[in-house]
C-alpha positions in Angstrom: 126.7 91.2 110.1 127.8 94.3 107.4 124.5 95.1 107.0 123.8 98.9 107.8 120.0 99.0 106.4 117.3 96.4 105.9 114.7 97.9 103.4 110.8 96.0 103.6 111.6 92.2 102.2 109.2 91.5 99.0 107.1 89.4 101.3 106.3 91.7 103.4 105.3 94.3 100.4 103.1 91.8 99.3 101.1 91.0 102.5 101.5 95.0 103.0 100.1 95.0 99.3 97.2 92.5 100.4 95.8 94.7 103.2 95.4 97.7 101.3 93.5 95.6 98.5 91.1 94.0 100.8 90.5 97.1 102.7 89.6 98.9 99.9 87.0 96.2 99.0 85.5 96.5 102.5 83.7 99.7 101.1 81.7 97.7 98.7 79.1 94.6 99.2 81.3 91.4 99.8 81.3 88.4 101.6 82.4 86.4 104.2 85.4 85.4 101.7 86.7 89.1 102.4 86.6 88.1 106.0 88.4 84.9 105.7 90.9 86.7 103.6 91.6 89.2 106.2 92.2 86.2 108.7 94.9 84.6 106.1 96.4 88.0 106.0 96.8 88.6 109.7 98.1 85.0 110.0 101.1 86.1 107.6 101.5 89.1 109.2 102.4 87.3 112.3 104.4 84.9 110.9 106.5 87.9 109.7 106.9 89.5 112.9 108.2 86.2 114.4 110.9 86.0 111.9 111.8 89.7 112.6 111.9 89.1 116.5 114.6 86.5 116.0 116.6 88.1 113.5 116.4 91.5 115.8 117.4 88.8 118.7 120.6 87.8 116.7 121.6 91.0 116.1 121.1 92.2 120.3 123.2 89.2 121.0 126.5 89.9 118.7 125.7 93.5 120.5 126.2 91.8 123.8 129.5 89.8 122.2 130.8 93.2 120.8 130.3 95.3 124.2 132.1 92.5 126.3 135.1 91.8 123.8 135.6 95.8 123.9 133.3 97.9 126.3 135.0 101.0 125.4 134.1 101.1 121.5 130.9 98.9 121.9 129.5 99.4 125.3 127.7 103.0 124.5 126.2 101.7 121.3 124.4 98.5 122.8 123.0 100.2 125.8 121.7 102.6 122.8 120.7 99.6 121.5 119.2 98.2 124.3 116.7 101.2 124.6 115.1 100.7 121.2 115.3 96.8 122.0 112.8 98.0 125.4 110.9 100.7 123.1 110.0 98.4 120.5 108.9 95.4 122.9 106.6 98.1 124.9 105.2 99.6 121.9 104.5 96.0 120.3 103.0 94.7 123.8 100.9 97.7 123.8 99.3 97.3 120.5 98.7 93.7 121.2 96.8 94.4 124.9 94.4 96.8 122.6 93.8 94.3 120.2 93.2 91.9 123.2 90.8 94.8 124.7 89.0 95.1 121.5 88.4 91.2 120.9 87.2 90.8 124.9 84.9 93.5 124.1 83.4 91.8 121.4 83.6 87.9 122.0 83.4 88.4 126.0 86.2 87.6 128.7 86.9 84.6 127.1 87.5 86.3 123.4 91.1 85.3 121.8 93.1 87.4 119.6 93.9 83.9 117.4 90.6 83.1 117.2 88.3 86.0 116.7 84.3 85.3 116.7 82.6 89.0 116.4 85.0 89.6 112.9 82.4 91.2 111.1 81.4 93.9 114.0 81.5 97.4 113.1 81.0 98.6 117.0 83.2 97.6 119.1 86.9 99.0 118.1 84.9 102.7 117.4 83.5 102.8 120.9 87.4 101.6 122.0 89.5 103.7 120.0 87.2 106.5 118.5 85.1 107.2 121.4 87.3 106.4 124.0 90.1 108.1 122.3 92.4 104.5 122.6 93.2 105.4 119.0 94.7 108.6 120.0 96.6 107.3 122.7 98.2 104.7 120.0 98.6 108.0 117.8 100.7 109.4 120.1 102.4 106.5 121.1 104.0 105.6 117.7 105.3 109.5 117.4 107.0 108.8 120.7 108.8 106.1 119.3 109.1 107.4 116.1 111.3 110.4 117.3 113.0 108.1 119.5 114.4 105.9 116.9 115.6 108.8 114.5 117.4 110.3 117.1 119.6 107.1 116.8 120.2 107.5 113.1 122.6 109.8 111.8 121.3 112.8 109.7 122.9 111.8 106.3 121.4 108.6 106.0 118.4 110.2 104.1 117.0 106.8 103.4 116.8 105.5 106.4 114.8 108.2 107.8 112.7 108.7 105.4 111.8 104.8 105.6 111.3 105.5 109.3 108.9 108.0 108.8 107.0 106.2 105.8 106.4 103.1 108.2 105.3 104.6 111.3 103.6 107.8 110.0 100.8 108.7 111.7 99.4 112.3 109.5 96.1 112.6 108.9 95.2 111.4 105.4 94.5 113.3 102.2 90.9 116.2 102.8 87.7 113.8 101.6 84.7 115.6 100.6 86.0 119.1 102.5 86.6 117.1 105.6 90.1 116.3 107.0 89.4 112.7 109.1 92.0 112.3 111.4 94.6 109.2 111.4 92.4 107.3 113.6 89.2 107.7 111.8 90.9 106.8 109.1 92.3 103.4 110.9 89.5 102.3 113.1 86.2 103.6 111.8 83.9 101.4 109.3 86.1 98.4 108.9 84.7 95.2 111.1 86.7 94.1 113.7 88.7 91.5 111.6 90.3 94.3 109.5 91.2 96.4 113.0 93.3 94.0 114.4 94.4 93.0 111.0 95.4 96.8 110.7 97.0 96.8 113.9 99.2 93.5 113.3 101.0 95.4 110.8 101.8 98.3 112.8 103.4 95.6 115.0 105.5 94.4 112.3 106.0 98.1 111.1 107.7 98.4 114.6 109.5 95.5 114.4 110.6 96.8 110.6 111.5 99.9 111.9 114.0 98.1 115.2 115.6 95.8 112.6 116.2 99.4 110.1 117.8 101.3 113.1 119.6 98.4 115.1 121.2 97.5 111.7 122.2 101.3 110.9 123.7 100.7 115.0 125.6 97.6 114.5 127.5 99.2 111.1 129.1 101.7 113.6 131.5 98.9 114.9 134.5 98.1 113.4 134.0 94.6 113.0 137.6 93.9 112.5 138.3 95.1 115.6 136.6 92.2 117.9 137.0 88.6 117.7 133.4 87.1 118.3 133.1 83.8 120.2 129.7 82.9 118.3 129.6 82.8 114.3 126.4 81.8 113.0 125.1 80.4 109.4 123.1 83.1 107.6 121.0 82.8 104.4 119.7 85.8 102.5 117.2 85.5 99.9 115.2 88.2 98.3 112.1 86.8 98.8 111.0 83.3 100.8 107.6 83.2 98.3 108.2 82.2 94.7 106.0 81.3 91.8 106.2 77.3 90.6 108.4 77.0 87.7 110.5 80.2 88.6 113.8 80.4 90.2 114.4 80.4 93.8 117.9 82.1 95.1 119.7 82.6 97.8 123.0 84.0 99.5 124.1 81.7 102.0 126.9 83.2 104.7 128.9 83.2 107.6 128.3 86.4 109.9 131.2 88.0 111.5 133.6 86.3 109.2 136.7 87.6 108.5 136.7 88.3 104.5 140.4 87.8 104.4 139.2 84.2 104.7 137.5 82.2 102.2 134.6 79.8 102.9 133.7 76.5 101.6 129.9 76.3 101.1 128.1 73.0 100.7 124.2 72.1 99.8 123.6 68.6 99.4 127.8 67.5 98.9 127.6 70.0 96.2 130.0 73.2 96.3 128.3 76.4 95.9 129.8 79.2 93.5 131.1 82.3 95.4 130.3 85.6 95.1 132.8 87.6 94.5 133.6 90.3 96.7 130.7 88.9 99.6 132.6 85.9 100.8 129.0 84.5 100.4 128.0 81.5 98.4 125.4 81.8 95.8 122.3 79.0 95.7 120.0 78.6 92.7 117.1 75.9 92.1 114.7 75.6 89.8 111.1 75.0 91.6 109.3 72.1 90.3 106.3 71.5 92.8 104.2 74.2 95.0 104.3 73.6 99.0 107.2 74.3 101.7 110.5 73.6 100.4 113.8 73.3 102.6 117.8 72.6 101.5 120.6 72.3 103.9 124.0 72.0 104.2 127.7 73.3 106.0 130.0 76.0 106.1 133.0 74.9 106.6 135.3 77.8 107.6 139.3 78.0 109.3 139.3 79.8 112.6 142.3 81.5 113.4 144.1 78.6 114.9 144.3 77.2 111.4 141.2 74.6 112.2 138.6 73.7 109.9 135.1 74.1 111.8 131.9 73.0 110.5 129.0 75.3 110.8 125.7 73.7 109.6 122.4 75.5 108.4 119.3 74.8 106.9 116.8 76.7 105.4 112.9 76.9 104.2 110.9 79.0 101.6 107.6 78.5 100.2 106.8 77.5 96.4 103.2 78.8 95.3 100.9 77.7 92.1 100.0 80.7 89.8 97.4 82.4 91.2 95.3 85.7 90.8 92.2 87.6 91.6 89.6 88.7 90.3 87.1 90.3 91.7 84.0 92.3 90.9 84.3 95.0 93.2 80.4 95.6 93.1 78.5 92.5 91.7 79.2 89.2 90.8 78.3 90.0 87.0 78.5 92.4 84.5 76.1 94.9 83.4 75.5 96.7 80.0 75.9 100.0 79.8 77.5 100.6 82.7 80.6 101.2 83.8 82.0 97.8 86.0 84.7 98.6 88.1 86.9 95.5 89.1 90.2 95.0 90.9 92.9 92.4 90.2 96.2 91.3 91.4 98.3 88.7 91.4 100.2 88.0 94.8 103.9 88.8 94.8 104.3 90.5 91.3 103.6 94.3 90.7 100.5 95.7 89.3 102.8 97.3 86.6 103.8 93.8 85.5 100.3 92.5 84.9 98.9 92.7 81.5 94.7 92.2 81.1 92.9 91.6 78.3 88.5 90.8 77.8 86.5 89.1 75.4 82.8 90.7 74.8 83.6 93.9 76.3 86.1 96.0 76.9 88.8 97.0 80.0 90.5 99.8 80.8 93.4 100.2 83.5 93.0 102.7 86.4 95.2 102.9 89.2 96.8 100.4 92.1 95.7 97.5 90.0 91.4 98.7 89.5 89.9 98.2 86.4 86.6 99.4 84.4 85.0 96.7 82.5 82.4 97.3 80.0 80.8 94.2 78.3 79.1 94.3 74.9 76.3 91.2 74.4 73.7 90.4 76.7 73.4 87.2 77.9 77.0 86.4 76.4 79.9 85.6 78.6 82.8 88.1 79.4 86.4 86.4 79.7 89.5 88.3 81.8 92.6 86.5 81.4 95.5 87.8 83.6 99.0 87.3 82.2 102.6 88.3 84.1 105.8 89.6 83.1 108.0 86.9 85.3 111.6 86.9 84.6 111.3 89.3 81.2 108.7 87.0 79.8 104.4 86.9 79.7 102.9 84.4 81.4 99.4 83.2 82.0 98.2 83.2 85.2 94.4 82.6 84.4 91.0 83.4 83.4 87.7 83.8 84.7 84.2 84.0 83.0 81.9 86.4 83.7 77.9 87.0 83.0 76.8 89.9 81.1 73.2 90.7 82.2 70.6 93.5 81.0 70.6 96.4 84.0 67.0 95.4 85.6 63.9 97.4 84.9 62.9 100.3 87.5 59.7 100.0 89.6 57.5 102.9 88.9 56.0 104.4 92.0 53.4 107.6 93.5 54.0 108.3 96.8 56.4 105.8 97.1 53.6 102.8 96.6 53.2 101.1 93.2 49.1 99.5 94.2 46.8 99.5 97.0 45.0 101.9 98.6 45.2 105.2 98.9 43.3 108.6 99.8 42.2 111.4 96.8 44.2 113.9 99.4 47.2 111.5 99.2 47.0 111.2 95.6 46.8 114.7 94.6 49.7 115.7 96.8 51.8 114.2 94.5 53.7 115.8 91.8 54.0 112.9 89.2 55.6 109.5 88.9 59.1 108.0 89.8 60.7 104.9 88.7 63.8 103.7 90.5 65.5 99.5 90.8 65.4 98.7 94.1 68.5 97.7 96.3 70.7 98.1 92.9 74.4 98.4 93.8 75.2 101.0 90.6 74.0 104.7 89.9 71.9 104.0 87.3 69.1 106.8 87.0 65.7 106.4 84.9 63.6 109.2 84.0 59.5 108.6 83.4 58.8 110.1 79.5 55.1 109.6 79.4 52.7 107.8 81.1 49.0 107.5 81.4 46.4 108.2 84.0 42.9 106.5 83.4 39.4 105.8 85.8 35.8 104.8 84.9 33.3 107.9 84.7 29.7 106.7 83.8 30.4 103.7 82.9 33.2 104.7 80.4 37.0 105.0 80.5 38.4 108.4 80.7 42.2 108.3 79.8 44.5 111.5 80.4 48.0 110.9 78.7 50.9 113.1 79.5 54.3 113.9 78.3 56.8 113.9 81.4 57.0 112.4 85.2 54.7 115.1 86.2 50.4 114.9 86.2 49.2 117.2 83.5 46.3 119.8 84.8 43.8 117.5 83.1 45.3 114.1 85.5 44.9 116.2 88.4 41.1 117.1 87.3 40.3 113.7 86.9 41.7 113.1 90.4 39.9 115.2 91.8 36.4 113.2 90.5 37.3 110.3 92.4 35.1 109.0 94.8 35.8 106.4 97.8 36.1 103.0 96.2 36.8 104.3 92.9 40.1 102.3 91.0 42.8 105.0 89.3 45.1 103.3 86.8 48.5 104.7 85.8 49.4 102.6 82.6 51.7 102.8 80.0 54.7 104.6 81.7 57.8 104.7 79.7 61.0 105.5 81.2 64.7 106.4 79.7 67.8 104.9 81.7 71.3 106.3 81.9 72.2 103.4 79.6 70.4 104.5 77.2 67.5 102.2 76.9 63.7 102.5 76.6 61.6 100.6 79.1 57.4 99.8 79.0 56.7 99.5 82.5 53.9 97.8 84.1 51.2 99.7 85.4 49.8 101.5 88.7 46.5 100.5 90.2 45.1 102.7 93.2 41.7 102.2 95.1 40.5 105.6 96.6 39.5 105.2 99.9 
């Protein structure tokens, strides 16, 4: 193999990367498409962990090979390596019976994990692993595994431990408010069931991560030179199996277990690849031209050591995508004036730090992990983004998206929480003044009553009492207290401020005394 450590592949980052960005919108108003997106995610997620299970299965098996070619050198470290191979599979098949616990729960007997119904509920996977402490249980059982796997690694490989305990650590997270939640809360509580199992599909590949890391760091312990393998197998090594149209896709293509004494002849297509020097590896390079799956093939074609030439084909098959970001506003659909408008973009597989945004009618300023606050200018005038990339050490554009730029709505002005009817003089003089406040708005946007009005008919003639202020003047509250049943009180010309700045004329109050 002569490969000691196998760090998180970019693909994985980026569905890692994915996850945390569509969790984080959970907390605002979205819809379904959030939902969906966490289904894609989970898809990919298990798509990973299938690749991981048979690379891990490779590695067990030249374990085996080893251990019978030389028992005395190998056999110790594959029956160490057989007990992270039966800790990994139990963890992983634990995880997966909760996630099937927690989708029976909600879609009935029949629920399937593949195929989830309930995704938006919020119930089910607290009263599983909250209230019924499953979450804790989990908790404890990653530690467990955890310590088991770094008692495998040796002390000096710094990195490797440390990426241990970055992938399966299960601390509490930062104090919130003066409260500490603990690492469940912080898993299982307030996202719908979609984003739980989503959750808990990448702490199966995290475990499956974490087995390839340590069964790796295992198999570097043998002296490869020592054992003459009755397998050798094609390999082929890119950095990353997801790659942007019109950028360059490349790959190491290699014979495991080959003795590097011995040079290899690599073909793709009856063409030769270059070697690399030093890797006894060949070197494949292709310029993408369309999006979709792509696959190449070829041989190896390699002397064993009776001087014979054996053919060893592969093939292999990465994905090509468009250019492609998002955009979304994290609390509306539009843009307001005077306010700030937080958005978040990202373009899948390249690094926030990479991605340059610009705004026309407005302005937008960079926060962190890829959030933005957008603040337009014109009313009623469209606000651009456009998203460029720094790909291969030059800007490109990904895309645009237009945006309306809308007036924050006027408040409702309210007594006693009713803006007409009826109500009773006792009521009505309870009071202390008037409020004004937008209903169901998504923002903090605050507006303060200035002045306002207070008028009735006495004698045949309109009495108005005007006040400075959300609160009824002395005078308001004598001419309150005139009112007789089936009397009409008006409260008219209210003026309010808003955090934005502007003046509103609200429309006016009309009470019958009953």
């Amino acid at each position: 193999m002569g490969t000691k450590y196998c760090p998180e592949a970019p693909r994985q980052r980026m569905i890692s990367l994915m996850y945390l960005v569509l969790t984080a919108m959970l907390a605002l108003n979205v819809d379904k498409t959030v939902l969906d997106a966490f289904v894609m995610v989970n898809h990919n997620f298990m798509q990973t962990i299938q690749s991981s299970i048979a690379k891990n299965q490779r590695v067990y098996d030249e374990f085996s090979n080893a251990a019978k070619e030389n028992p005395k050198k190998a056999g110790e470290l594959n029956r160490s390596v057989l007990k992270v191979k039966t800790n990994s599979d139990s963890l992983y098949q634990y995880i997966h019976s909760l996630k099937e616990m927690i989708v029976k729960a909600a879609d009935g007997p029949e629920g399937n994990v593949d195929n989830i119904i309930s995704q938006d509920d919020l119930n089910y996977s607290v009263e599983l692993m909250i209230n019924k402490k499953h979450g804790l249980a989990l908790k404890n059982a990653i530690e467990k595994y955890r310590k088991s796997l770094i008692a495998l690694v040796d002390t000096s490989n710094t990195e490797l431990l440390a990426s241990i305990n970055k992938s399966l650590d299960t601390s509490n997270p930062p104090p919130k408010q003066g409260q500490t939640p603990s690492w469940e809360s912080s898993k299982f509580e307030g996202y719908p069931l979609i984003a739980v199992i989503t959750l808990m599909s990448k702490i199966q590949s995290d475990v499956r991560n974490a087995e390839s890391d340590v069964i790796n760091h295992l198999y570097a312990q043998i002296d490869a030179a020592s054992f003459k393998f009755n397998k050798l197998q094609a390999q082929v090594v890119s950095s990353s199996d997801y790659v942007l149209q019109g950028n360059t896709y490349e790959a190491k293509v290699f014979l495991s277990a080959v003795d590097t004494t011995v040079t290899s002849a690599i073909t793709v297509g009856g063409t030769t690849l270059p070697m690399i020097p030093g890797e006894n590896a060949g070197l494949y390079k292709v310029v993408t031209s369309k999006d979709g799956k792509a696959e190449f093939r070829g041989q190896i074609n390699y002397k064993n050591p009776y001087g014979v030439i054996v053919n060893y084909p592969f093939k292999h098959e990465y994905e090509v995508a468009k250019p492609s970001m998002s955009v979304s506003a994290t609390k509306m659909n539009v843009f307001y004036s005077g306010l700030d408008n937080p958005v978040s973009i990202s373009v899948p597989g390249i690094s926030a730090n990479n991605i340059k945004v610009s705004i026309t009618n407005g302005s937008i300023q960079a926060g962190p992990d890829g959030n933005y606050i957008v603040r337009p200018e014109k009313i009623g005038e469209k606000a651009i983004i456009t998203v460029k990339a720094e790909i291969d050490g030059s800007l490109k554009e990904i895309g645009s998206m237009p945006f309306r730029v809308k007036k924050v709505p006027d408040p409702i002005a309210s007594v006693a929480n009713k803006t007409d009817g009826v109500i009773s003089r006792n009521e009505l003089e309870a009071q202390q003044g008037v409020l004004a406040k937008i209903p169901e708005f998504d923002f903090e946007m605050n507006f303060t009553v200035t002045s306002f009005v207070v008028s009735t008919s006495r004698a045949g003639f309109i009495v108005d009492k005007p006040t400075k202020g959300n609160r009824f003047s002395p005078e308001q509250r004598d001419l309150m207290k005139g009112l007789s049943p089936g009397s009409r009180l008006y409260i008219e010309s209210i003026i309010v401020k808003g955090d934005d700045g502007t003046t509103r004329n609200l429309p006016p109050i009309s009470f019958k005394i009953n």
